[in-house]
C-alpha positions as YAML, in Angstrom:
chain: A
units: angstrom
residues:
- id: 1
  name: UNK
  ca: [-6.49, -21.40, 3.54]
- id: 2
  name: UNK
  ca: [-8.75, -18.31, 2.11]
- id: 3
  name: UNK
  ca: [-5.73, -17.03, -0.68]
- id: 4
  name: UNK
  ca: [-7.34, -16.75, -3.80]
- id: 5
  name: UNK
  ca: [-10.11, -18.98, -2.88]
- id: 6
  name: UNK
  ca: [-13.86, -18.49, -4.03]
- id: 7
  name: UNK
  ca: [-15.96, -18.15, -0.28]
- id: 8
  name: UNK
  ca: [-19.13, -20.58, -1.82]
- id: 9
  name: UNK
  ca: [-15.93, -23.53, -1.94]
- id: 10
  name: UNK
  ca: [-15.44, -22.60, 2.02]
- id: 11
  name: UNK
  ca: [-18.81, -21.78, 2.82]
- id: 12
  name: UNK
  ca: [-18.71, -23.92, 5.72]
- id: 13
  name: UNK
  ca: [-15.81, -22.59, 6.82]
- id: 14
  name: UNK
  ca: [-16.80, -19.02, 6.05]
- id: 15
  name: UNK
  ca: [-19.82, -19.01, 7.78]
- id: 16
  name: UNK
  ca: [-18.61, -20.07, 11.22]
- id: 17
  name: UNK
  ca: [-16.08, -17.59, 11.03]
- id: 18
  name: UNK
  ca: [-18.76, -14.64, 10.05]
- id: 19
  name: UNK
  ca: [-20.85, -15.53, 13.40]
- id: 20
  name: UNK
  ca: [-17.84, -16.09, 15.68]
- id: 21
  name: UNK
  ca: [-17.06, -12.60, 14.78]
- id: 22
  name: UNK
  ca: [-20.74, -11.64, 14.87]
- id: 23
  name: UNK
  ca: [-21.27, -12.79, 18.17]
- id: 24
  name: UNK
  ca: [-18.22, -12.41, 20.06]
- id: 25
  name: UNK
  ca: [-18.47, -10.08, 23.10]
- id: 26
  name: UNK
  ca: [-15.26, -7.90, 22.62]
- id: 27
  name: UNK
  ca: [-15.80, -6.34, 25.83]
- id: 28
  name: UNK
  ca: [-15.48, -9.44, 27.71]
- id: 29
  name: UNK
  ca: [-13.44, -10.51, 30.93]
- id: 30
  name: UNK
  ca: [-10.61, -12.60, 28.72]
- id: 31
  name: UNK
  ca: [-9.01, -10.00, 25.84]
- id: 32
  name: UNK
  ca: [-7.73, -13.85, 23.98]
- id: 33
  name: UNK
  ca: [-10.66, -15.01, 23.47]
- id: 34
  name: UNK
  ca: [-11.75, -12.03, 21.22]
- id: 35
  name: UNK
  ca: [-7.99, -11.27, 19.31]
- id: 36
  name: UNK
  ca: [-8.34, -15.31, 18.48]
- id: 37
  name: UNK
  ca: [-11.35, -14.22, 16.58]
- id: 38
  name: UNK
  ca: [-10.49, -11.14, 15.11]
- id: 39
  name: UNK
  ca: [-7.08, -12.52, 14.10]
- id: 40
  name: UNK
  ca: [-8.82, -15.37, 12.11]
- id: 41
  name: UNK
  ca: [-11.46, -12.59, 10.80]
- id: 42
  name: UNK
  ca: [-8.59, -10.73, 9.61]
- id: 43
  name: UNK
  ca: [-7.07, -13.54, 7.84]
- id: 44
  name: UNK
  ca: [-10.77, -14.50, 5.82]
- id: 45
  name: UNK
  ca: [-11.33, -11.16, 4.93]
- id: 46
  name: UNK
  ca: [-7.36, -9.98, 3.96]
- id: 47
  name: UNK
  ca: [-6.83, -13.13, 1.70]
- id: 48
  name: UNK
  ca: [-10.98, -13.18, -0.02]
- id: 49
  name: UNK
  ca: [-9.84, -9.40, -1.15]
- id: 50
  name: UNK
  ca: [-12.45, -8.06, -3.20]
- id: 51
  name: UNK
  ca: [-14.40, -11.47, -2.74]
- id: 52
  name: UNK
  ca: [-15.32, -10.16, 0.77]
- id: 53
  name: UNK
  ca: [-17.38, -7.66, -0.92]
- id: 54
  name: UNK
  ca: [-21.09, -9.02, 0.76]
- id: 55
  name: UNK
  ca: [-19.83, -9.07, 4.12]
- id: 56
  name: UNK
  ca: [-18.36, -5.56, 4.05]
- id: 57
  name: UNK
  ca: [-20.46, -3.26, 5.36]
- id: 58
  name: UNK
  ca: [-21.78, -5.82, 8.17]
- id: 59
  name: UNK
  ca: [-18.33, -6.11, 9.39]
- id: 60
  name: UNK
  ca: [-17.51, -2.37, 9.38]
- id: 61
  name: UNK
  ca: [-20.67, -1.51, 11.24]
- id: 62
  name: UNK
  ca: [-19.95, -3.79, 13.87]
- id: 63
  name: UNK
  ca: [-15.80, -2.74, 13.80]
- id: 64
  name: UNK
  ca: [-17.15, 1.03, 14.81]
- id: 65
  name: UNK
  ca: [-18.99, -0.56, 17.18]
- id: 66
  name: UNK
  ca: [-15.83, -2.21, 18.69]
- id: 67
  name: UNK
  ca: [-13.84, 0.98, 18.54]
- id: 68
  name: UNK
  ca: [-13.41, 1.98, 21.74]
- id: 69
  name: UNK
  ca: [-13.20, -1.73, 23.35]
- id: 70
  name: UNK
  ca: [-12.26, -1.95, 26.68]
- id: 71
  name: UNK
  ca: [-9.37, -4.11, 25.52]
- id: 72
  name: UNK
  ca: [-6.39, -2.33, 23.70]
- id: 73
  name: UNK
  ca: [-5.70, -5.18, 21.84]
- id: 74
  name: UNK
  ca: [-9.29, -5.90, 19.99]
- id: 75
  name: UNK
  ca: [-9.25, -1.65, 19.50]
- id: 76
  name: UNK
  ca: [-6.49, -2.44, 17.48]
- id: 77
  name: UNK
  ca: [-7.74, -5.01, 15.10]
- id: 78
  name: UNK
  ca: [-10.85, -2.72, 15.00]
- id: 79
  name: UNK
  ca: [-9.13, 0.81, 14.50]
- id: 80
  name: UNK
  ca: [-6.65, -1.06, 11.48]
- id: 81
  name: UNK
  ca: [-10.07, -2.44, 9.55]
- id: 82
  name: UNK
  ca: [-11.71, 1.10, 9.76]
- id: 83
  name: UNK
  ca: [-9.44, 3.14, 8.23]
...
């Protein structure tokens, strides 16, 4: 859905992806919840490429934050994006 799109045609779409990932507790009780977010982060921010310029250094402040999750499966999404 985001290959080779321009984010301001999604913008909806965008948007409620950047604050499910902004306000998702990673830490939380349930390890799904959070991958289900990351995993469809991932995707908007792989396929926008160099179009996911403004969001960049939001998202990698709040990766490092995510680091060293309680959950090995959302310190994997994190640790892949900050490298």
């Amino acid at each position: 859905m985001f290959h080779h799109k321009d984010p301001r045609r999604l913008q909806p779409l965008v948007e409620h992806v950047v604050e499910q990932f902004n306000d998702m507790d990673y830490n939380g009780p349930s390890s799904l919840e959070s991958v289900k977010v990351l995993a469809l982060f991932q995707a908007l921010y792989t396929k926008l490429e160099w179009k996911f310029t403004p969001w960049a250094e939001s998202t990698l402040e709040r990766f490092w934050r995510e680091l060293h999750s309680e959950h090995e499966d959302v310190s994997a999404f994190t640790y892949w994006f900050a490298l």
